[in-house]
N, C-alpha and C positions, 0 to 999 in steps of 0.2 A: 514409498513416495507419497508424499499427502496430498490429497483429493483437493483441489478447490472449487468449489459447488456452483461459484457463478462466473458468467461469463467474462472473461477476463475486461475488456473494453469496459463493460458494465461495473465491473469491480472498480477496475481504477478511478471511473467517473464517479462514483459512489464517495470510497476517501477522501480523494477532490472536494469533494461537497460537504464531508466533516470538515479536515480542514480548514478550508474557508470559513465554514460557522466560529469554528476553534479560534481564527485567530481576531474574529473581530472582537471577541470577548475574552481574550486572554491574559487581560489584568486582573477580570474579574476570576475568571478560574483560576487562579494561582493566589487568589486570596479567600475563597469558597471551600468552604466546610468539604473533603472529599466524601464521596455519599459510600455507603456501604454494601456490599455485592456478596450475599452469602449461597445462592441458587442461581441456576442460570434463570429464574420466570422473576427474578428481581433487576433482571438486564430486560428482559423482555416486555417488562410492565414501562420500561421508560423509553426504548427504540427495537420494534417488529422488524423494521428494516435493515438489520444492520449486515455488512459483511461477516461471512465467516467460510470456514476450512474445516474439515475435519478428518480423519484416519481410526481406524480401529484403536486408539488408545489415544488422542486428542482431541477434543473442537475448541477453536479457537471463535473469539466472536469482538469485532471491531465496531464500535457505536459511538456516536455522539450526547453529551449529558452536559446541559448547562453551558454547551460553548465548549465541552473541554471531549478530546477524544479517546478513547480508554477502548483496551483490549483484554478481555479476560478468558484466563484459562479454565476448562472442566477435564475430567477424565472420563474415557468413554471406555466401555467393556466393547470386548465386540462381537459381543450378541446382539448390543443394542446400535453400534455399529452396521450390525449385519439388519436389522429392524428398519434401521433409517436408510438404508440401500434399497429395502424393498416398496420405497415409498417413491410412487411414476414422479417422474419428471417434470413429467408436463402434465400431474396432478394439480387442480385449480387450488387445490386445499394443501398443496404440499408444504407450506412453510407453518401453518397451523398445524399439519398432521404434526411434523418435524421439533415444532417447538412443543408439542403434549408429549412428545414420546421423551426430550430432553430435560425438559420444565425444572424437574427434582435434583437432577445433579449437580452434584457440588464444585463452586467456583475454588479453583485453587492457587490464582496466581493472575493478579492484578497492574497492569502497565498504562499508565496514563502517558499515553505519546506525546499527547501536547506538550510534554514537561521537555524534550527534548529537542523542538523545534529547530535548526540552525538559524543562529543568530547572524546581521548582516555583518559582521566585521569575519565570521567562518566566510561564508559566501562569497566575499571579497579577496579571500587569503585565495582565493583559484584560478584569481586573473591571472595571467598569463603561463599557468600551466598547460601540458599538453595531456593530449588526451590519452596519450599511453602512461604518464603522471597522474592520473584520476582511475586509470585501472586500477594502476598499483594501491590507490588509495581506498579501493573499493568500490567505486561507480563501476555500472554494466548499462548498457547501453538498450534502451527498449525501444525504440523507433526513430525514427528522423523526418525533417522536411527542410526541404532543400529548396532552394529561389534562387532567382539573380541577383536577391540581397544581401540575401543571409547563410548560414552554414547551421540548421539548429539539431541537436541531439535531446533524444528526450530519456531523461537517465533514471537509475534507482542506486540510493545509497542506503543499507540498511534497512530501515521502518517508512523512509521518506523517498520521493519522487522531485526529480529537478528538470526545468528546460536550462541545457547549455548551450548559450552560443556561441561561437567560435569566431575567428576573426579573418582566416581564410574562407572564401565563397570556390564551391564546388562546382567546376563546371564540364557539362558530358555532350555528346556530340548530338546534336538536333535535339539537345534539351532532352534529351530520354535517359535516363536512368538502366544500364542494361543489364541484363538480368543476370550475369554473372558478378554484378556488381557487390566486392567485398563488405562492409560498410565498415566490421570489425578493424582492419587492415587500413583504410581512408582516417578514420577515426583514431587514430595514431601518435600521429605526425600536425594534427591539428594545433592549435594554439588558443585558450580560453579567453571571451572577451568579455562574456557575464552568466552568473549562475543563479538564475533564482527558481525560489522552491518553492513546488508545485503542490504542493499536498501530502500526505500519508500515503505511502506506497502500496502495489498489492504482495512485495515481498513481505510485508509484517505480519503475514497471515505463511508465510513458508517458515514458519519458528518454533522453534522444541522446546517446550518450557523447562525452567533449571529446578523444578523440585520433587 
């Protein structure tokens, strides 16, 4: 099972915030020279912050460059696996310790997400599907918030994250949500009224590289 090192909340608000960089400049990255990633400390010279994941034989590292968001693969042995485990937690130096111990290894498998964005004519193809029609399709469902307005799911397909809203309103007795509450099983039977995408998901970082 691979390890993801940051806080999940904190993860996904992280991609969100590529993203959004991404897409206000994504004319320009798609006509921009793609820069070259030969070490992991040629990712770290251009974003320290970035999300990442890693296992005894992957790290995965998701970053923002120019507007455009890019995720690049290294291989890890895991000795040096077992090196970067022994580094505290809630060491203040930990992502400095982390990235000196990293620095040298070699990038081997380069994904520019932006390139794959869904377009709004995809986004529209889901009106009026349901939600057991969007399983099948690949969305899973990552949380929800519910009103007396709305019905909203907040989903992950793939590398990307979407809020769905749905066009039935949920409604529970004294407005309480009870704790046996299915959400899997509710979400079903729903009907889709708009889909728009949220950012770079934290599943892009649950990925086995193909080489």
């Amino acid at each position: 099972m691979k390890k993801t090192i940051l806080i999940c909340l904190c993860l996904v608000l992280l991609l969100c915030a590529f993203a959004c960089k991404s897409a206000d400049t994504s004319a320009a990255a798609q006509t921009a020279e793609a820069p070259v990633f030969t070490t992991l400390s040629d990712v770290y010279a251009i974003e320290e912050d970035g999300a990442y994941s890693m296992d005894d034989s992957w790290y995965l590292y998701v970053f923002d460059c120019n507007g455009t968001t890019y995720r690049v693969a290294a291989r890890i042995t895991p000795e040096i696996y077992a090196k970067a485990e022994e580094i505290d937690f809630f060491d203040e130096e930990r992502e400095q310790k982390l990235h000196a111990l990293l620095a040298d290894l070699p990038i081997v498998e380069v994904t520019n997400l932006s390139a794959n964005i869904p377009s709004e004519a995809e986004l529209e193809s889901y009106k009026g599907k349901t939600g057991a029609e969007l399983v099948d399709l690949g969305f899973s469902y990552m949380g929800y918030n519910f009103s007396d307005e709305q019905t909203v799911y907040y989903m992950e397909r793939g590398d990307y994250s979407y809020e769905v809203a749905f066009n039935e309103v949920l409604s529970f007795e004294d407005d309480e949500i009870p704790d046996d509450f299915d959400a899997d099983a509710a979400l079903m039977p729903l009907t889709v009224k708009s889909v728009t995408y949220t950012g770079v998901g934290g599943r892009c970082l649950d990925y086995i590289p193909q080489v």
